[in-house]
N, C-alpha and C positions, 0 to 999 in steps of 0.2 A: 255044571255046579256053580251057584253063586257064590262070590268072595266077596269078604266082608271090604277089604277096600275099595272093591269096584262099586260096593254101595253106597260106600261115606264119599268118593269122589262124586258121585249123580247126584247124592244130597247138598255137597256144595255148591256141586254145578248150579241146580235149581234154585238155592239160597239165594246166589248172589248173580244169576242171573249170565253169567260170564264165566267162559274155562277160565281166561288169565286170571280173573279175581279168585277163582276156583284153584287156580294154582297156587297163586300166591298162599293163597290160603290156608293149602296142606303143604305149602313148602315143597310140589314137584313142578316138575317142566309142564308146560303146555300138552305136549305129544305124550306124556304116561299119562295124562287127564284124559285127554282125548281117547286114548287109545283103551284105558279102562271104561268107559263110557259104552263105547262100540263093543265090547265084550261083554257088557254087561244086559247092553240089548239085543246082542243073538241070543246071549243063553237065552232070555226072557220071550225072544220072537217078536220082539215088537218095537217101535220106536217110543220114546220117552220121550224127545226132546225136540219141536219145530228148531230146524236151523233157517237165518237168514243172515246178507250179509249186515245187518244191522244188531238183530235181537237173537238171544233163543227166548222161547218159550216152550214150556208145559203141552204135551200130547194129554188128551181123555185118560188114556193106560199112565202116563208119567203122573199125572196128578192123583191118582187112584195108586200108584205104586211110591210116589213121596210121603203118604201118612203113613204108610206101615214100613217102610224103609226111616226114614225118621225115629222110629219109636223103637226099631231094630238096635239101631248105633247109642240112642241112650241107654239101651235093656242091658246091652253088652259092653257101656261105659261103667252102669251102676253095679254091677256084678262085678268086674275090673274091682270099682273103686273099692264095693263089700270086702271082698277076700283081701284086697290091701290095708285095710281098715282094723280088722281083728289082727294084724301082724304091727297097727299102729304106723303103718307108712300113709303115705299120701301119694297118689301114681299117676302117671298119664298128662294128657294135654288138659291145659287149662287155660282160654284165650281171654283176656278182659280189656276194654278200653275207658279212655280216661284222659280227660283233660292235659293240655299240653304242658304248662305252667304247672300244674299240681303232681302233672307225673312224674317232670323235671324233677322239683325240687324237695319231693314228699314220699313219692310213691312207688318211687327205685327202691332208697336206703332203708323203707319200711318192711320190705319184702327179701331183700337179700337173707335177713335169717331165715324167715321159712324155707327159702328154696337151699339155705345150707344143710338145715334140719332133714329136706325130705329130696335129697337129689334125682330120685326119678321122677321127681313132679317136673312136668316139660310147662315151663311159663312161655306165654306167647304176651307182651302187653304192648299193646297198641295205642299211640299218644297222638290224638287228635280234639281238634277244639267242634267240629261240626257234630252233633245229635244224632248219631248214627243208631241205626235200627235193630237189637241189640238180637232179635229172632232171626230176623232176614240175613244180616251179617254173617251171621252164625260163630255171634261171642255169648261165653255163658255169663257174663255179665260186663257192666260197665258202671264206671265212677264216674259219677256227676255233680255239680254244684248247682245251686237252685231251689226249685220247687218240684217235686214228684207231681207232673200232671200227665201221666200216659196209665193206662187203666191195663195193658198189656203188660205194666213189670211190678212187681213184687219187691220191694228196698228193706233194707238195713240199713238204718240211722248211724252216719260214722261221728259225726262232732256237728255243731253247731257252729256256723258262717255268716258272720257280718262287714258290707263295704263298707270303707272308710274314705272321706277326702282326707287327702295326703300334698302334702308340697315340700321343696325342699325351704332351709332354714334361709337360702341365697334369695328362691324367688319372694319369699313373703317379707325379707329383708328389702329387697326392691319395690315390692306393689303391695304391699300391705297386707295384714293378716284380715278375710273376709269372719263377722261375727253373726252375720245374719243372711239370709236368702237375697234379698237388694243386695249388698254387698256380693254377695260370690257371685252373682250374675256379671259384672262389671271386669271378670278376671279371664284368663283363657284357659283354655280346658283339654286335658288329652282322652280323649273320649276313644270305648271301644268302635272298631270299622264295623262289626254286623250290627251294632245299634239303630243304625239308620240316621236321627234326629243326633243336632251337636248340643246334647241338654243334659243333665243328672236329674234323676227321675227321683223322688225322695220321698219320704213319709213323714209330713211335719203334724204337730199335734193336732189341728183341725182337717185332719186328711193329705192324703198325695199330692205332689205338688211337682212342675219340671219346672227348672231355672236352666234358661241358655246360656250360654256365652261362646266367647269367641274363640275358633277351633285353632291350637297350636298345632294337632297330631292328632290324626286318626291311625286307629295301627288296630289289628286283632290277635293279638298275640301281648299278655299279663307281664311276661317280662321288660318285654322296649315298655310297655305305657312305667311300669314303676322305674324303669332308666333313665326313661325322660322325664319325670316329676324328677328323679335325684339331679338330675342336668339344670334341673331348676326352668323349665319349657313351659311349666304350667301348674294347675290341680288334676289330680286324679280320682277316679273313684275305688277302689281296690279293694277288694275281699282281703283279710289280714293274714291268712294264708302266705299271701304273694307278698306285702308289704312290712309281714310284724316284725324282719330280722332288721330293717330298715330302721324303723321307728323305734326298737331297741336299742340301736346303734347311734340315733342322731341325727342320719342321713334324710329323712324324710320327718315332718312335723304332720300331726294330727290337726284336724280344721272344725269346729264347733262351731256349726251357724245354728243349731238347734232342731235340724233335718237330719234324718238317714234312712237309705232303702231299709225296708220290710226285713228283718231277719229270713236268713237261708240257712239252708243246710247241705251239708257235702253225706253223698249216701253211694251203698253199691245196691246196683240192681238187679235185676235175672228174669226172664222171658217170662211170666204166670204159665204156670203147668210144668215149669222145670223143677225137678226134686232137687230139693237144698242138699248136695253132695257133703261129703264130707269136707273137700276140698277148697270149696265153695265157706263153707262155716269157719275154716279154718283162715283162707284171707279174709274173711270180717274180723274174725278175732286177732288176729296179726295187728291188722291197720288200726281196733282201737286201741290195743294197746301200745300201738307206739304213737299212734298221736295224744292220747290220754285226756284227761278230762280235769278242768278246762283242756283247750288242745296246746301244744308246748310252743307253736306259733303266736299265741295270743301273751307270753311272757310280759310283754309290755305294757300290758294294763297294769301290771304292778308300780310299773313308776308311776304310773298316773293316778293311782288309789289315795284317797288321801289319807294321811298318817294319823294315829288316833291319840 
């Protein structure tokens, strides 16, 4: 007789390609992966899964038994969630990933009420800064900052994100405040590490434009670059997100050379062909309203408004 967990472990397996990440995954050991696995291809009679000691891969039968195995474990998620839903709970695993800096400092304390609200919802949130593949993973969604350009996910618009150059009040006390593009070229710069180029890429009024300068600090990780502008190490370019408790405070000054990257946006997304769960609607609705509209990060353009 097949069991449903022997199913959802061969779907991870497949997913991600690896027992261990398959473990981790469902939170078991290596050896109850494995060993669901091997029980689930005698009951079936057949192999599922090429082993080597490098890769596994997909057998003919395993890739013919993953699309309807797959479509199993959601049929028997959404059902779960239905009957939870008319009782008004919210139930079950819900995995999401999201940015490391945003998760830190946003998207813990935005969520702790829902999950006080609904304590059998089992949150899994995963904080990583790489683009991870939000099907293959096997997360039913992820928080991004940016631009929506994958044709595979489906988004909810969470607020609206724009980078700022930022310095502290020390260094532009020492090297001058930049007002123009010449200018900030001439100053050093803590630029993110997966950027590539030590440049700020910018949208000035006759088009795009990169201004170089000289590299204080490469780093990829939103915290140290906005610790080291307050160190006074440099300019930064920072989404306000990361920087606006900052710029409320003092600790960091706003830079107007008359350039700034393209407006972005911070959005949650989900696989296309995933049914919007209840679950699912219920963190978008969470997270707008606790970042709220403007978002309560951006506080600081009040000081900067001018008085009427």
């Amino acid at each position: 007789m097949l069991k449903l967990d022997a199913i959802a472990g061969f779907v991870a397996v497949a997913e991600s390609r690896s027992i261990s990440a398959a473990a981790r995954r469902l939170r078991l050991s290596k050896s109850v992966v494995s060993a669901r696995l091997a029980d689930l291809e005698q009951t079936l009679g057949t192999s599922l899964l090429h082993r080597t000691t490098r890769k596994l891969s997909l057998t003919e039968d395993g890739a013919a038994f993953l699309e309807r195995a797959t479509r199993i474990l959601h049929e028997v998620e959404a059902a779960t969630s239905e009957l939870a839903e008319r009782r008004g709970e919210l139930v079950g695993p819900l995995r999401i990933s999201a940015p490391v800096t945003f998760g830190r400092m946003h998207l813990g304390p935005a969520l702790y009420p829902l999950l006080a609200r609904h304590p059998r919802l089992e949150l899994t949130l995963e904080l990583d800064d790489r683009r991870v593949d939000a099907a293959a993973d096997g997360y039913d969604a992820v928080v991004r900052h940016g631009v929506l350009d994958d044709s595979r996910l489906v988004a909810w618009h969470l607020a609206p994100s724009q980078r700022l150059l930022v310095a502290s009040p020390d260094y532009l006390a020492r090297h001058g405040t930049p007002h123009d593009l010449e200018t900030l070229g001439r100053h050093r710069g803590i630029f993110y590490l997966n950027r590539g180029a030590a440049d700020w890429r910018l949208q000035a009024p006759d088009g795009p434009v990169s201004v170089q300068a000289a590299t204080a600090l490469r780093v990829n990780n939103g915290d140290l670059s906005r610790d080291a502008a307050i160190a006074g190490l440099g300019i930064a370019l920072l989404p306000s997100f990361i920087v606006g408790d900052a710029l409320l405070a003092g600790s960091l000054h706003r830079i107007d050379v008359g350039a700034l990257p393209a407006p972005e946006s911070l959005y949650v997304a989900s696989p296309v062909g995933r049914r919007a769960s209840a679950k699912l609607r219920a963190l978008v609705d969470c997270l707008r309203q606790a970042i709220g509209d403007p978002p309560y990060w951006d506080a600081f353009r009040r000081i900067d408004a001018p008085s009427s």
